[in-house]
C-alpha positions in Angstrom: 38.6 35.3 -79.8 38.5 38.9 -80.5 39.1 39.9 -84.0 42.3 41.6 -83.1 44.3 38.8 -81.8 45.4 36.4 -84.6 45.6 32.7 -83.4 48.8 32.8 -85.3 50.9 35.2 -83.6 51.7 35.0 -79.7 50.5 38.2 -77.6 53.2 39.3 -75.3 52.0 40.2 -72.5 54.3 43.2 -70.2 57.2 42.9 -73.2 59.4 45.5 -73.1 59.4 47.3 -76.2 62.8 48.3 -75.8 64.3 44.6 -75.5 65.2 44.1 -79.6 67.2 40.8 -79.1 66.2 37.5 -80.7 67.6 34.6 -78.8 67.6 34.0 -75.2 70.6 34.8 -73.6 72.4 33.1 -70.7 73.7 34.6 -67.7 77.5 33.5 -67.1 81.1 34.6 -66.2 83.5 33.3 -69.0 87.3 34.0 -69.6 87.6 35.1 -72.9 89.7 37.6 -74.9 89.2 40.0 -77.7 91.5 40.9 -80.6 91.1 43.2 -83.4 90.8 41.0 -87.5 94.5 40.4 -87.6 94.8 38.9 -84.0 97.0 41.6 -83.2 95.7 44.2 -80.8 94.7 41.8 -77.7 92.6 42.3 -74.4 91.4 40.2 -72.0 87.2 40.2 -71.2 84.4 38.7 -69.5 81.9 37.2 -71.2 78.7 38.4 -69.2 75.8 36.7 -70.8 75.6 35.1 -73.9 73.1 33.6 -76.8 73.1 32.0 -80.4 73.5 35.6 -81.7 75.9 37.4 -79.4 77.6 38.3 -76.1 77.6 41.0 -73.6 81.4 41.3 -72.4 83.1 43.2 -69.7 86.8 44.6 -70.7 89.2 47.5 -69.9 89.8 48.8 -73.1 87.1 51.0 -75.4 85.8 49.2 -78.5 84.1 51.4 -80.8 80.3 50.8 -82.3 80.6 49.1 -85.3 84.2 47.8 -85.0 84.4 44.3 -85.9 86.5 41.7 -83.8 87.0 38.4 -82.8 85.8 37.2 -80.0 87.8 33.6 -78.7 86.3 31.7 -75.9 89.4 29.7 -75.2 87.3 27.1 -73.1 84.7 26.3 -75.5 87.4 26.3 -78.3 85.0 28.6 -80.4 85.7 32.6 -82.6 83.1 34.5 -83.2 83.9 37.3 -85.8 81.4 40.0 -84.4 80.7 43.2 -84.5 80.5 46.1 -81.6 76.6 47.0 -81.1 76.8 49.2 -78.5 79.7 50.4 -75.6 79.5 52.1 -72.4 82.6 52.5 -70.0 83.4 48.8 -69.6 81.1 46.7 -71.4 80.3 46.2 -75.1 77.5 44.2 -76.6 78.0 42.1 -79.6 76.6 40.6 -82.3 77.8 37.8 -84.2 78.6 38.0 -87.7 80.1 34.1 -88.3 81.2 31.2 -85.7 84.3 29.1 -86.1 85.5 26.3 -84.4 88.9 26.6 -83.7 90.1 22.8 -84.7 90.8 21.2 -87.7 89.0 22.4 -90.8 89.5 26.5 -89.7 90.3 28.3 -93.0 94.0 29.1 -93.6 93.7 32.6 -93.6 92.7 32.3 -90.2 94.9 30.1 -88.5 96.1 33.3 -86.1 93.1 32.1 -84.0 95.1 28.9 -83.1 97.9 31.3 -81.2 95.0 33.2 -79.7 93.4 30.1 -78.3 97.1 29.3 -77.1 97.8 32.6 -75.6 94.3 32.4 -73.7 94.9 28.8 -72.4 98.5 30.0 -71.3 97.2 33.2 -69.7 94.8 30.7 -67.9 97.3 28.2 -66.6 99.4 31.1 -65.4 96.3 32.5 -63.1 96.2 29.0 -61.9 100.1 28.3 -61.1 99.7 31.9 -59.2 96.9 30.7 -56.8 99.2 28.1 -55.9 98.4 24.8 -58.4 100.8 22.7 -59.9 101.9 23.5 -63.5 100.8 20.1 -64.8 97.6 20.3 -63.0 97.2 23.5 -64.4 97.7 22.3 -68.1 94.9 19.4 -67.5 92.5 21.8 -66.2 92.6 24.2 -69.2 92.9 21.1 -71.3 95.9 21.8 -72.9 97.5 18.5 -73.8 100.5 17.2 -75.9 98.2 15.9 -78.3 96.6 19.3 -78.4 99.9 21.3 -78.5 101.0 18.8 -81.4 97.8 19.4 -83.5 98.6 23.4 -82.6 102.0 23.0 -84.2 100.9 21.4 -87.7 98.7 24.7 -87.7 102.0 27.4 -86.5 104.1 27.8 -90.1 104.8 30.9 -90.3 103.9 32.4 -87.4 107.3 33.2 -84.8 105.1 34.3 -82.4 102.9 31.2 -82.0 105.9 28.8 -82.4 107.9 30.4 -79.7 104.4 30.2 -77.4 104.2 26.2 -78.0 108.0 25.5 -77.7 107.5 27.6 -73.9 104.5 25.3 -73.5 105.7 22.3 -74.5 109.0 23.5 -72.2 106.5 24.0 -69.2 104.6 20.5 -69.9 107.8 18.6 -69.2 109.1 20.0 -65.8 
């Protein structure tokens, strides 16, 4: 061994200097949405790839470098509060500040994340019913449930919007 090479630290070999991330990231196409910290200002995205740390995402709507925002990933049930890294014309790359699980045990102050997660799985069941699928199919496939729905509503007080979105869900569920 050469006295420049320490047997403790690997030697990358053709690493891109330029490449600063720090966790492997996953190639995929995810449904997701973005909203601003009040769960207010909503958009639709795509998550592109993804890792422990952060997510590339496709979008129509401009985020600006170091805007914060939630990320919701109706499908996995998960937030991410992150912040914008970097933006081009429809893609944003960010980095995640804190995870949450949207379920029991999400802090009060940030229950709005239960009507995103609603609003996402609704959006979802009405690309379904569109290609042509049943609306009950459509419900089990985006896994919204009664006993889902009911869980929702112990988490709504206070919020008009999200209880008028369950009672139209619930509504839906029983035709």
């Amino acid at each position: 061994m050469s006295s420049l090479q320490s047997p403790y630290k690997p030697v990358l070999v053709n690493a891109d200097p330029s490449e600063r991330r720090r966790w492997p990231r996953k190639t995929v196409l995810i449904r997701a949405i973005i909203a601003d910290l009040n769960g207010e200002n909503v958009s639709d995205c795509t998550i592109r790839d993804v890792s422990t740390g952060g997510a590339q995402i496709s979008l129509s709507r401009n985020l600006e470098k170091g805007e914060q925002t939630y990320l919701v990933d109706a499908g996995n049930r998960a937030a991410h509060l992150a912040k914008v890294m970097w933006t081009n014309a429809d893609r944003a790359g960010l980095s995640y500040s804190r995870s949450y699980t949207i379920g029991l045990g999400l802090p009060p102050q940030l229950k709005f994340l239960w009507r995103l997660l609603l609003e996402a799985k609704l959006s979802e069941v009405d690309r379904i019913v569109a290609a042509g699928v049943s609306v009950g199919l459509a419900f089990k496939s985006v896994g919204l449930t009664n006993e889902l729905l009911h869980q929702m509503a112990r988490h709504a007080g206070g919020d008009d919007k999200f209880a008028q979105l369950l009672f139209h869900a619930r509504r839906l569920l029983k035709v």
